[in-house]
KETI-489520 format. One line per 10 residues: number of its first residue (from 0); their letters; for each residue y negated, z, x of C-alpha. Coordinates in Angstrom, 3 decimals. Layout:
NUM) a) Y,Z,X | ...
REM end
This chain:
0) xxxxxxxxxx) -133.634,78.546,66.117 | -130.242,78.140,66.665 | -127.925,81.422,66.717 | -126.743,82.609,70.527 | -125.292,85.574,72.007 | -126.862,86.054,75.796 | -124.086,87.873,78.254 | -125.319,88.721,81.506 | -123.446,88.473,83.807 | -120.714,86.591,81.558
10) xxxxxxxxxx) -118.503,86.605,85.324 | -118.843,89.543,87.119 | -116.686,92.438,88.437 | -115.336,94.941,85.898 | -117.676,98.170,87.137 | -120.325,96.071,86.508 | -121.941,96.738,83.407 | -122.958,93.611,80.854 | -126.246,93.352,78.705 | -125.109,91.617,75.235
20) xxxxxxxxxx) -128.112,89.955,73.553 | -128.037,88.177,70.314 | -131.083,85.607,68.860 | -131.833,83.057,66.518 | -129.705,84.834,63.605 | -131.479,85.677,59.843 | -134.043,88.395,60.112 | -133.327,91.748,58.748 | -129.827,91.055,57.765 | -126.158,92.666,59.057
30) xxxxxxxxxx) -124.392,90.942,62.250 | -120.999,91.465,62.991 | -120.073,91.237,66.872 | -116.431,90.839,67.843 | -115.088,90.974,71.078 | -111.260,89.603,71.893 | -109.833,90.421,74.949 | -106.582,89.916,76.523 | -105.615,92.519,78.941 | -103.176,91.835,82.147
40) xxxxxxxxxx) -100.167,93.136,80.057 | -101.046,90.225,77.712 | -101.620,92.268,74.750 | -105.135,91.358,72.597 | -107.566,93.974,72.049 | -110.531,93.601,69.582 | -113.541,95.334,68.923 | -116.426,95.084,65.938 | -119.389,96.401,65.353 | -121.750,95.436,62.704
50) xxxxxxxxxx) -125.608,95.591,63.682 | -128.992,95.475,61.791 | -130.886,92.338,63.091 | -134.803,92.743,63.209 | -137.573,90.943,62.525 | -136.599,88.145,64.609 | -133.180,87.785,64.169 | -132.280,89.897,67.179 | -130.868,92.439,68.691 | -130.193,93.833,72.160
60) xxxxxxxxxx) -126.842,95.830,72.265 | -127.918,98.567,74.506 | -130.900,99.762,72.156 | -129.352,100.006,68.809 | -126.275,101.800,67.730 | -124.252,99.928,64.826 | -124.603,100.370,61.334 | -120.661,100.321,61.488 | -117.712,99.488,63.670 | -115.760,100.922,66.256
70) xxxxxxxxxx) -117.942,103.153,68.156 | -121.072,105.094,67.160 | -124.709,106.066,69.215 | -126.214,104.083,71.460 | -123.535,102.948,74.206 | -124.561,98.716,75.967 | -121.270,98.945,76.674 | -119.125,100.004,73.368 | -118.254,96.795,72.158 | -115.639,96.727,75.628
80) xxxxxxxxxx) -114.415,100.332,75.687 | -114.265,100.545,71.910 | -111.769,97.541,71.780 | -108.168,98.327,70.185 | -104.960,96.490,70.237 | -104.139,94.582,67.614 | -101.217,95.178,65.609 | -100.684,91.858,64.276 | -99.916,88.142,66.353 | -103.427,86.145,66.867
90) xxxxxxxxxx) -102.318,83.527,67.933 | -105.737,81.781,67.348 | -107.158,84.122,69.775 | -104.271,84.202,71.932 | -104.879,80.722,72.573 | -108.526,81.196,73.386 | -107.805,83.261,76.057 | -106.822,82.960,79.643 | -103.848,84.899,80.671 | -104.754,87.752,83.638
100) xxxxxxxxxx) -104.548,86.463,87.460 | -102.697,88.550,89.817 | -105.549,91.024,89.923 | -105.512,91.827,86.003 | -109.152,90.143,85.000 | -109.684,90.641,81.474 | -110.681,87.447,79.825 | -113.033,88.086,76.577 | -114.185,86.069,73.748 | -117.547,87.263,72.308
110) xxxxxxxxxx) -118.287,86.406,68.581 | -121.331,87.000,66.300 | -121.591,86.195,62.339 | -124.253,87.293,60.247 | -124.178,86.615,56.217 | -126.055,83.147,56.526 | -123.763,81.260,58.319 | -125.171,81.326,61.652 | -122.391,82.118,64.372 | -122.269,81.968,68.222
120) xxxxxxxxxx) -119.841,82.844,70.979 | -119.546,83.414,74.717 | -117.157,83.982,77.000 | -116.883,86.808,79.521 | -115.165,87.536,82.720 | -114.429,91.006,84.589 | -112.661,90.917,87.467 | -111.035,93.292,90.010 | -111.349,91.011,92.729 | -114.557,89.417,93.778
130) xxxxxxxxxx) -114.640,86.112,94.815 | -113.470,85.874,98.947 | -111.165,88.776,98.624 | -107.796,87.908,100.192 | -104.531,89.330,98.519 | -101.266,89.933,100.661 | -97.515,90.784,99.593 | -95.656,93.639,101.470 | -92.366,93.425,101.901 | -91.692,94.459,105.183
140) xxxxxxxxxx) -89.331,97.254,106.604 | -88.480,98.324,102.678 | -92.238,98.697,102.063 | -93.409,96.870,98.696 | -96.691,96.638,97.642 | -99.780,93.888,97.615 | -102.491,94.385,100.467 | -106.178,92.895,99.098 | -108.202,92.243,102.341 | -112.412,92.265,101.811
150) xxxxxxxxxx) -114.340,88.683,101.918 | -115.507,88.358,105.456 | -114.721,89.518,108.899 | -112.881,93.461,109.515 | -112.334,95.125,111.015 | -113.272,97.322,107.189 | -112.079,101.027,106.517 | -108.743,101.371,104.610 | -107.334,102.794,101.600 | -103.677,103.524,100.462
160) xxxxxxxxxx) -103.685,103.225,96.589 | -100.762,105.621,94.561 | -99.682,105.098,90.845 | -98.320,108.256,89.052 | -94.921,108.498,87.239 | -95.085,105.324,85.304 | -94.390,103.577,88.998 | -95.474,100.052,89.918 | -97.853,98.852,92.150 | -101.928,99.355,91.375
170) xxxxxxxxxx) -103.123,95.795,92.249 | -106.037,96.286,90.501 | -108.068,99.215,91.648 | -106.633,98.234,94.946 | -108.662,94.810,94.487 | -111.337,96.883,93.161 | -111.412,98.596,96.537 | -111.557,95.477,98.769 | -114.489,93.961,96.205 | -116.322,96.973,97.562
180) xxxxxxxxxx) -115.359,96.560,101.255 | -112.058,98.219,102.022 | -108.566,96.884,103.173 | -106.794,98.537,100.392 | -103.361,98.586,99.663 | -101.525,99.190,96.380 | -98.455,100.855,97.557 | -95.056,100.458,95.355 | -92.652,103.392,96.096 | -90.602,102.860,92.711
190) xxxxxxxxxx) -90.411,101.099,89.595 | -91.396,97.677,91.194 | -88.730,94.901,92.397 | -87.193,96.162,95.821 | -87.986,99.630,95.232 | -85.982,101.972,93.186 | -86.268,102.830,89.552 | -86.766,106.179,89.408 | -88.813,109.157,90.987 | -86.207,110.905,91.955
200) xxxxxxxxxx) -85.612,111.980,96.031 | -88.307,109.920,97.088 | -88.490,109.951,101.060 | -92.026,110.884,102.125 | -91.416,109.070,105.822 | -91.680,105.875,103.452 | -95.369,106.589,103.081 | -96.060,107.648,106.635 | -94.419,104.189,107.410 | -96.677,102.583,105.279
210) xxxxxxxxxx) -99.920,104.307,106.819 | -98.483,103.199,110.529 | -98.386,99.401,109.025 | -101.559,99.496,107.715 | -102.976,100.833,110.871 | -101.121,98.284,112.922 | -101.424,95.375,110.550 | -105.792,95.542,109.482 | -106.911,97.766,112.460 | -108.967,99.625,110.159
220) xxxxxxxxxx) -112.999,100.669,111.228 | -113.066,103.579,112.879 | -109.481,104.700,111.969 | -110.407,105.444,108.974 | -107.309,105.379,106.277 | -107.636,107.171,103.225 | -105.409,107.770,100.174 | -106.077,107.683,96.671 | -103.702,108.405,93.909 | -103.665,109.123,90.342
230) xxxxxxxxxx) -101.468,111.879,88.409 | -98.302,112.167,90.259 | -99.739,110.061,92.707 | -102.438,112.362,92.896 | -99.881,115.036,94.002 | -98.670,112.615,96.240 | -102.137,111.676,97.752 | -102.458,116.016,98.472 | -98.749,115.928,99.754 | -99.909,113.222,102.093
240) xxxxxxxxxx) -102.804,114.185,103.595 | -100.950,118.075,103.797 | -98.080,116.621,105.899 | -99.148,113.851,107.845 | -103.388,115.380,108.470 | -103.447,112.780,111.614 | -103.008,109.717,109.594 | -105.021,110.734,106.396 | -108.926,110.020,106.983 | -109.467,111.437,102.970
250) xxxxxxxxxx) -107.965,112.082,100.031 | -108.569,110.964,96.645 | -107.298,112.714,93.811 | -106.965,111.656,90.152 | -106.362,114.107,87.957 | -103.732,115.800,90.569 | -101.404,118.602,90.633 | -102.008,121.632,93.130 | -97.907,121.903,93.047 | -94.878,119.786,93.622
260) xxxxxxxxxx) -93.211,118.802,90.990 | -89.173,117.678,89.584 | -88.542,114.286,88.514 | -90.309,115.351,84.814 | -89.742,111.914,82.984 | -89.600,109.775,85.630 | -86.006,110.464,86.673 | -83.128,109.254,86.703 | -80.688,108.758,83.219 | -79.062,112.048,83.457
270) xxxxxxxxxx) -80.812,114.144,85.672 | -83.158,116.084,83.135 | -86.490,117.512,84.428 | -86.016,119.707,87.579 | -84.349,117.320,90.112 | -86.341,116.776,93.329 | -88.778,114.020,92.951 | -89.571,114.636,97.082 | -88.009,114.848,100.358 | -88.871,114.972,104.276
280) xxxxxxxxxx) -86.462,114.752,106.927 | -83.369,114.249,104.287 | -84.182,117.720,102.712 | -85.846,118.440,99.030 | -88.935,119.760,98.808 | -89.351,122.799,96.661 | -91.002,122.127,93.505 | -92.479,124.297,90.820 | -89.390,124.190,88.134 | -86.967,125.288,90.241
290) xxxxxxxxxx) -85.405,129.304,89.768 | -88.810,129.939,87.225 | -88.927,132.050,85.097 | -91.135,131.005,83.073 | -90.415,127.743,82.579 | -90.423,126.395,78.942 | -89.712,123.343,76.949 | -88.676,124.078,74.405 | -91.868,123.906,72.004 | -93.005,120.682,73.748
300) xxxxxxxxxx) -89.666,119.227,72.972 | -89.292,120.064,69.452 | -93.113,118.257,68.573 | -93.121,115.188,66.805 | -94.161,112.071,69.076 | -96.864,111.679,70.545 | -96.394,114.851,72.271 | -98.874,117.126,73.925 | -96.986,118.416,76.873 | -99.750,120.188,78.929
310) xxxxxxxxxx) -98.887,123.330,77.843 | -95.339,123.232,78.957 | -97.205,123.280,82.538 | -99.258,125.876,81.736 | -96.645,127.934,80.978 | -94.567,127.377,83.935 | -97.484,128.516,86.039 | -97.076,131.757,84.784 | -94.347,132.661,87.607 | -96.509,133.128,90.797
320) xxxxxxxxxx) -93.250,133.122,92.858 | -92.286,129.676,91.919 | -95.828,128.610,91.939 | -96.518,129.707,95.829 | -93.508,127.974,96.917 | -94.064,124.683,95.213 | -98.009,124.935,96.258 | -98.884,122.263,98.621 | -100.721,123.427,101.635 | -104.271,121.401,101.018
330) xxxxxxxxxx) -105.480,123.690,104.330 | -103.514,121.281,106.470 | -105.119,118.243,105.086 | -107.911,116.619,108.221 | -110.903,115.696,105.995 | -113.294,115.329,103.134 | -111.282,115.871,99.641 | -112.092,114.514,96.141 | -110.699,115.869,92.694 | -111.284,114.461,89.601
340) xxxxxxxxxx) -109.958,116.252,86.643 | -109.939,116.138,82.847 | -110.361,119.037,80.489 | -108.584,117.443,77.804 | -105.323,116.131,79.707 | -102.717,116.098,77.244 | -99.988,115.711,80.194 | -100.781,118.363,82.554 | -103.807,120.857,83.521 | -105.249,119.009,85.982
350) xxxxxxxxxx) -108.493,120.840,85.501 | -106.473,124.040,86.965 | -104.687,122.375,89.357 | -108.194,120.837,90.840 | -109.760,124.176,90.646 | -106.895,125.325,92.529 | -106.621,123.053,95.224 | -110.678,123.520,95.833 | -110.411,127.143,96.175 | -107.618,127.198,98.606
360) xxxxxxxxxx) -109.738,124.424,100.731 | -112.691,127.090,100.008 | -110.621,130.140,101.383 | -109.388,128.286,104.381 | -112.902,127.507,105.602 | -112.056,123.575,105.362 | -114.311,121.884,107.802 | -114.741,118.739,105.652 | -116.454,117.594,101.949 | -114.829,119.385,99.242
370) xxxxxxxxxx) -115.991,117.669,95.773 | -114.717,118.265,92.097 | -115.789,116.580,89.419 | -114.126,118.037,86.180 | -114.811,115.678,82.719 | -114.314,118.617,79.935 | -114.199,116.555,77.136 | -112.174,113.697,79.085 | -107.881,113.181,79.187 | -105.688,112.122,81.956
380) xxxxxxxxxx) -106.002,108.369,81.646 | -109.268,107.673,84.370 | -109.255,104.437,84.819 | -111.657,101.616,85.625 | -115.297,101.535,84.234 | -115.738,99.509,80.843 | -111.778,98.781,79.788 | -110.588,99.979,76.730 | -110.272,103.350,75.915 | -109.008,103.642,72.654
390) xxxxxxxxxx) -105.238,104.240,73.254 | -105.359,107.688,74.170 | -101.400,108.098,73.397 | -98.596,105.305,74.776 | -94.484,105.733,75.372 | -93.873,106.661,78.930 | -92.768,103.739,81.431 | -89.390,105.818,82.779 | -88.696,108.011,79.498 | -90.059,106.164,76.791
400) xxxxxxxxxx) -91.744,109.419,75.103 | -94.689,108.767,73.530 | -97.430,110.834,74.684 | -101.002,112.095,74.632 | -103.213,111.668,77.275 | -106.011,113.664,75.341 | -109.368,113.155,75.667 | -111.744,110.856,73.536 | -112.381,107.126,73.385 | -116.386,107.919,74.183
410) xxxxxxxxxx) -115.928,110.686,76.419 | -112.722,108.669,78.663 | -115.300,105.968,78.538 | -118.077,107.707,80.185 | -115.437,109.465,82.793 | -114.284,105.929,83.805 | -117.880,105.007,85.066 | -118.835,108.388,86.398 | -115.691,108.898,88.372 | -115.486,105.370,89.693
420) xxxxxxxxxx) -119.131,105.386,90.752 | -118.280,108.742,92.114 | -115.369,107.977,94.439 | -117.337,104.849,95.608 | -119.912,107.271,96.559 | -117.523,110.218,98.280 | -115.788,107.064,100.174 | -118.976,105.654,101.581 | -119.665,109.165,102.857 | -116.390,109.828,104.104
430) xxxxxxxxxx) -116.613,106.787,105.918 | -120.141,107.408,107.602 | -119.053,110.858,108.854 | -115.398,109.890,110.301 | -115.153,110.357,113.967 | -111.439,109.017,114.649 | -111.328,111.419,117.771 | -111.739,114.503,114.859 | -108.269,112.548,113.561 | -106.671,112.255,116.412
440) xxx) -106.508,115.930,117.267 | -106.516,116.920,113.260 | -103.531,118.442,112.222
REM end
């Protein structure tokens, strides 16, 4: 029998999870599987994992945890989370490879080898967009950012997607949106050509004008826009919804702040921390560094890289003067409300700040879905189901600081898929129970 390794489905889209079955190898005896990846930034990853073949010569990856390698229990889909970046040139596998489209599809090279000689290989595919989906530039009226339209006829419900402080646009979780039915747009408001470099005095009437052209330009179903942002985008998605309640169908928030915050490390050479990352109608909004007390960076400053800077946060929450006139006013915000937070999160405590913002939604009686979903054991990076999870620590876009994001490789892993299958399911509710009259007389 000749060796194989059995992918199904070898092309499918990323949040869908892949059986990996090998056959035909020598009974009893070790196989090593290797997976080889090249990830949109271009960078290779690689995973292995050695596994005890049975009786047949076989195995099926999601029953049998490996003898060795780079993850450990029972997991069908370790060999793509527990993938790491190789520190040295392949150019072999390099070569193999295709480079990313526009949408950041990771391109894999599957690998078995046991001690007899007998090898096989197989390629796999997982995509952001699926196959139909139509993908737009912006730039229009100083708005930057790539539009991914659904397969099919609209009119489909719409989504605003928000990076955090490393800037740039999300093309692919916006893709990921539209594979799933929604005109989603990844939304650029610095760090991205035609956009500025730096969070620092960002105008918040750039966002509103993006939520008019989205309305004008798809005509979503029902009226239905919502937002969805990750870190400080997170923040931003909460500031959004809190200001401008009669554009915002929902909110989605990643690992979010309950507060406004300075610039941090996303500003501009020169500025330090506590400059205003915000404004509205040419003014700054108050954030939480400014005139506290209890501000403190000292110890986070003086650790050696990668840095843990949570508690710097933590600390600075201690001054409930600065902290109720940075809060942003959730109670304003027009609908449902997701939070996702990590009990790990080596940048911030987004676990708090969650916990926060669902209280003050709690005390104000909000009239629409309030869900949390808090991963203890989890850090800051959610991201897609079934990418690699291993770099829990990288240097920061703007500042160039390396630090932790927290969390585990196995426990990010599992947060990936339960938070992505949990937004799908908050937005397919959200959507069900909009009434765009209940918007247009929100706020």
């Amino acid at each position: 029998m000749t060796a194989r390794i059995a992918i199904h489905p070898a092309v499918a889209l990323i949040d869908v999870p892949r059986a990996i079955t090998l056959s035909g190898f020598a009974a009893h005896t070790p196989v090593t599987l290797t997976l080889t990846s090249k990830q949109a930034d271009g960078q290779v990853w690689r995973s292995r994992n050695v596994y005890l073949l049975d009786a047949n010569g076989a195995i099926d990856v999601a029953q049998q945890a490996p003898e060795s390698g780079a993850y450990a229990g029972v997991d069908g889909q370790g060999p793509f989370w527990s993938q790491s970046v190789l520190l040295t040139d392949d150019a072999d596998a390099a070569l193999l490879l295709a480079p990313a489209g526009a949408d950041g599809a990771i391109h894999t090279l599957a690998s078995a080898t046991d001690g007899h000689g007998n090898h096989a290989s197989a390629r796999i595919e997982q995509h952001y967009a699926a196959p139909g989906a139509v993908r737009q530039e912006l730039r229009q009226d100083g708005l930057v950012g790539t539009l991914y339209l659904p397969a099919g006829p609209g009119p489909h419900p719409a989504i605003v997607v928000l990076n955090g402080s490393g800037g740039g646009i999300n093309d692919a979780r916006a893709a990921l949106f539209a594979s799933h039915g929604y005109a989603a747009l990844a939304l650029g408001y610095f760090g991205a050509p035609g956009l500025p470099d730096y969070l620092s005095g960002i105008p918040l009437e750039y966002f509103e004008r993006a939520l008019q052209w989205l309305r004008h330009t798809v005509k979503p179903a029902g009226d239905f826009v919502a937002v969805s942002g990750h870190s400080r985008g997170g923040e931003l998605a909460l500031l959004l919804g809190s200001l401008y309640p009669r554009a915002v169908s929902a909110v989605i928030a990643y690992v979010p702040s309950s507060v406004v915050h300075g610039v941090l490390n996303a500003g501009k050479p020169g500025e330090g921390r506590f400059k205003p990352a915000w404004t509205q109608g040419g003014q700054a909004l108050a954030h939480v560094w400014e005139q506290n007390a209890a501000q403190d960076w000292s110890l986070v400053d003086a650790l050696p890289e990668p840095r843990r800077q949570a508690q710097a946060f933590v600390q600075a929450q201690q001054d409930e003067t600065a902290v109720a006139r940075a809060r942003i006013p959730v109670e304003r915000i027009a609908g449902p409300v997701l939070l996702l937070s990590a009990g790990d999160d080596g940048y911030w405590p987004s676990t708090q700040y969650a916990r926060d913002v669902a209280q003050a939604l709690k005390a104000a009686d909000h009239p629409h879905a309030v869900e949390h979903h808090d991963y203890p054991q989890a850090g800051h990076a959610l991201q897609a189901p079934h990418v690699p999870t291993t770099e829990l620590a990288r240097a920061h876009a703007v500042s160039g600081v390396v630090l932790t994001g927290g969390g585990d490789a196995a426990a990010n892993a599992r947060a990936n898929v339960d938070s992505w299958e949990t937004v799908h399911r908050f937005l397919s509710n959200a959507v069900a129970q909009h009434t765009p009259l209940a918007v247009a007389h929100a706020g």
